[in-house]
N, C-alpha and C positions, 0 to 999 in steps of 0.2 A: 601459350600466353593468353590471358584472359581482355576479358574487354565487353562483357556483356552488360548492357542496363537496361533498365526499366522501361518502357515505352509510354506508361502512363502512372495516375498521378495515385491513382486507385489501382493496386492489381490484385490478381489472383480472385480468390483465394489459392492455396497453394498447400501442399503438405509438407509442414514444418519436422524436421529430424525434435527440433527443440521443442518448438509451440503448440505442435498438435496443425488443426486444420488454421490457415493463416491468411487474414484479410492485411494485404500489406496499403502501406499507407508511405509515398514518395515527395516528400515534401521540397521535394530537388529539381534541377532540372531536367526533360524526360532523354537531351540529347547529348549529355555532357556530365560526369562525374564531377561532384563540389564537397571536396573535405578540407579537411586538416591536418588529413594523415595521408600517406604514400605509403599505405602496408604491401610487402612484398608479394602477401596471400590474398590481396582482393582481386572476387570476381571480377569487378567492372573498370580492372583494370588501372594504368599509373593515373594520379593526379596531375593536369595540365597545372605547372607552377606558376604561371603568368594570369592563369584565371582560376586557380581559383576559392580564391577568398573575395573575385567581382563577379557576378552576376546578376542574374533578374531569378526570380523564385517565383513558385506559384502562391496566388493572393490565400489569405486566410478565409474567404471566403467561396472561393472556389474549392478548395478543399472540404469545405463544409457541406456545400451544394452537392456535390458529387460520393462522397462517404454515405450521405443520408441514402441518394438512390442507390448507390447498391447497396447496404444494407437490409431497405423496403427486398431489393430484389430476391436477397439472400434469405429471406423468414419463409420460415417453415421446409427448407430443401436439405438435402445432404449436405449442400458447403454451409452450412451455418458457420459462424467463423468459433474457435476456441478462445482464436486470439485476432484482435486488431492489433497489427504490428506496424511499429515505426521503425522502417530499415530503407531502403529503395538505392539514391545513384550518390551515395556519400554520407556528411554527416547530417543526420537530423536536429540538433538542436543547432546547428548556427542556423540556423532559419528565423528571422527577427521576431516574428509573431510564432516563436514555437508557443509560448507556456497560452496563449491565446485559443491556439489550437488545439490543445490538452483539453482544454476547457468545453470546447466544443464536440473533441470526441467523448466526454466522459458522458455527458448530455446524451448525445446521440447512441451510445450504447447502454445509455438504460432504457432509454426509450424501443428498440430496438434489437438488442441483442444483449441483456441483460445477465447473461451466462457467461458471456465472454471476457477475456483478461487482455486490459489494456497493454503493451510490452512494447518498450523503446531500444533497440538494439544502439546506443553509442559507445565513442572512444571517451569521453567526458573530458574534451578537450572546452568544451565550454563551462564547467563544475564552476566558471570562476565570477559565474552572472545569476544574481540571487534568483532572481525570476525563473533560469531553468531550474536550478535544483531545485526552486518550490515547486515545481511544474511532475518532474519527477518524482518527488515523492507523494505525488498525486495518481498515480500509475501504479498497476498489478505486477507488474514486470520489468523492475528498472537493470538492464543488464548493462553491467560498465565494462567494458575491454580492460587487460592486466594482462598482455601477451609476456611478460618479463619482471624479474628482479632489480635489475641495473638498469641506469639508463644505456650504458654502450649498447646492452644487447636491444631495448625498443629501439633505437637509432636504425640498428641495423633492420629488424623485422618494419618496426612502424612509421619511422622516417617522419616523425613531425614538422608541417611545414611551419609552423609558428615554435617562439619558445617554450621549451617545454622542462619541467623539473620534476622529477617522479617524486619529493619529499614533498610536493605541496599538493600534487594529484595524490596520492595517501592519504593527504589532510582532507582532503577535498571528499574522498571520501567515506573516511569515517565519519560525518557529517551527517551519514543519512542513518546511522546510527545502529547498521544492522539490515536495514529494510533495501537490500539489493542484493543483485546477484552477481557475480564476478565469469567470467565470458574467457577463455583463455586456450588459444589455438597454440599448439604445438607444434614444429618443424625444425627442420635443418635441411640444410643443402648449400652448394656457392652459388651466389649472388653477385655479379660483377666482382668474378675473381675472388670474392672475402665468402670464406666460412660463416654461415649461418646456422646456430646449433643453439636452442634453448633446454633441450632434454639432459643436458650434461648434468652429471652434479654438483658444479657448484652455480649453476643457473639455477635449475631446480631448487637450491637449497634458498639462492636470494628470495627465490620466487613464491617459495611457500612461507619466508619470514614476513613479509608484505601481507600473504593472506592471510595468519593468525594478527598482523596488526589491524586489518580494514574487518574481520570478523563479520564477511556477510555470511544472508542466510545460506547462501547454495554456490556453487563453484559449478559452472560446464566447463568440462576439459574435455578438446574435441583436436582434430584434426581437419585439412584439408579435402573438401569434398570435391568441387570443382575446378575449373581450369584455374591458373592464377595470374598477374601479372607477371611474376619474376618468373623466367626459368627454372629448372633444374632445382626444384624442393621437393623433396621425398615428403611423403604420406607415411604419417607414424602409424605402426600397427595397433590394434584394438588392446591387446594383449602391454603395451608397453604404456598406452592411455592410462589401463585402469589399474596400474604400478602407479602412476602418478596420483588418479584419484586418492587411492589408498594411503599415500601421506596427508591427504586433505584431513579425510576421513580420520584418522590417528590425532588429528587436532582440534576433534571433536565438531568440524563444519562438517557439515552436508555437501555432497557432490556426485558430479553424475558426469557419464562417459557418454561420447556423440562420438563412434566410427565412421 
């Protein structure tokens, strides 16, 4: 069972499967997981339902403060970062001063790390506050989670704690008109008792009709790397990943395999 988080506000860098070398950036709490989603597959474990959509966040200035010195720290070494990434203990844009913060890293890495690609790991549970999408399409790297076709099967895998409707996340985003990347883990296993399977085909088939409608630039279809919350989820093989790519692929999108 997973349950690991971030300890700070700045970490790593790190070596990303995805991003290359990776300066993360935790815009969350450093002692407590804060999302919107309850995914079966996250590392850092179940979302506490009583907290949390309440907390305290760290200031938009402190993150500024702190981004700047390591980055100073990082010029000129081996960890130079590829990518500053926004991912850490949940979701990143509910963070009130996200698109504030955008603003600030973008600054801060041309000053500084002018090679690197800004990259927001979200579920785009927030798509629905103009401020972030304009914030995101500010960004090198906008990757939106799509774990599913239907919504019974996100239910199951992503457990929204707010309302959630997959015809208006579609809308949501085809909006950015191209300019994202679609993020989309794979698994099956039981989960309290219920069958959890998106590899089937007729999940697979919802799920690549969603992709040819949101037409981003790239698709990662990856797999389970570390511990998870939920029990008892099988790790899909590499070989079975890049079967799925290959329907991407066949619909003229771009797409890439992460074992």
């Amino acid at each position: 069972m997973g349950g690991f988080l971030f300890d700070e506000l700045i970490f790593g860098p790190v070596r990303s499967r995805r991003l290359g070398v990776s300066l993360g950036i935790n815009l969350l709490p450093t002692h407590r997981k804060f999302c919107s989603f309850n995914c079966i597959y996250c590392e850092c474990g179940w979302t506490d339902k009583q907290e949390a959509l309440k907390m305290e966040l760290p200031k938009q200035d402190t993150i500024k403060q702190l981004l700047e010195k390591r980055l100073i720290e990082l010029q000129n070494t081996a960890l130079h970062p590829n990518s500053i990434t926004f991912a850490g203990n949940g979701e990143p844009t509910m963070h009130p001063q996200f698109a504030g913060i955008i603003d600030d890293t973008c600054r801060l890495r041309d000053a500084y790390a002018p090679e690197a690609k800004i990259s927001v790991l979200t579920n785009g549970s927030m798509l629905h506050k103009t401020a972030v999408v304009e914030a995101l399409k500010k960004v090198d790297n906008n990757l939106q989670k799509l774990d599913g076709g239907n919504e019974d099967i996100i239910s199951k895998i992503n457990m929204p704690l707010k309302a959630f409707r997959l015809h208006d996340y579609v809308e949501h985003l085809k909006q950015f008109r191209g300019n994202l990347t679609i993020q989309s883990l794979f698994l099956r296993g039981i989960i309290n008792g219920t069958k959890v399977d998106n590899t089937t085909t007729k999940e697979l088939n919802d799920w690549l009709k969603l992709i040819k409608q949101i037409k981003p630039e790239r698709v990662m279809v990856y797999a389970i790397e570390r511990d998870t919350a939920g029990d008892g989820i099988e790790k899909i093989p590499k070989a079975e990943l890049e079967s799925i790519a290959a329907k991407v692929r066949a619909a003229g999108i771009d797409a890439a395999v992460f074992a």
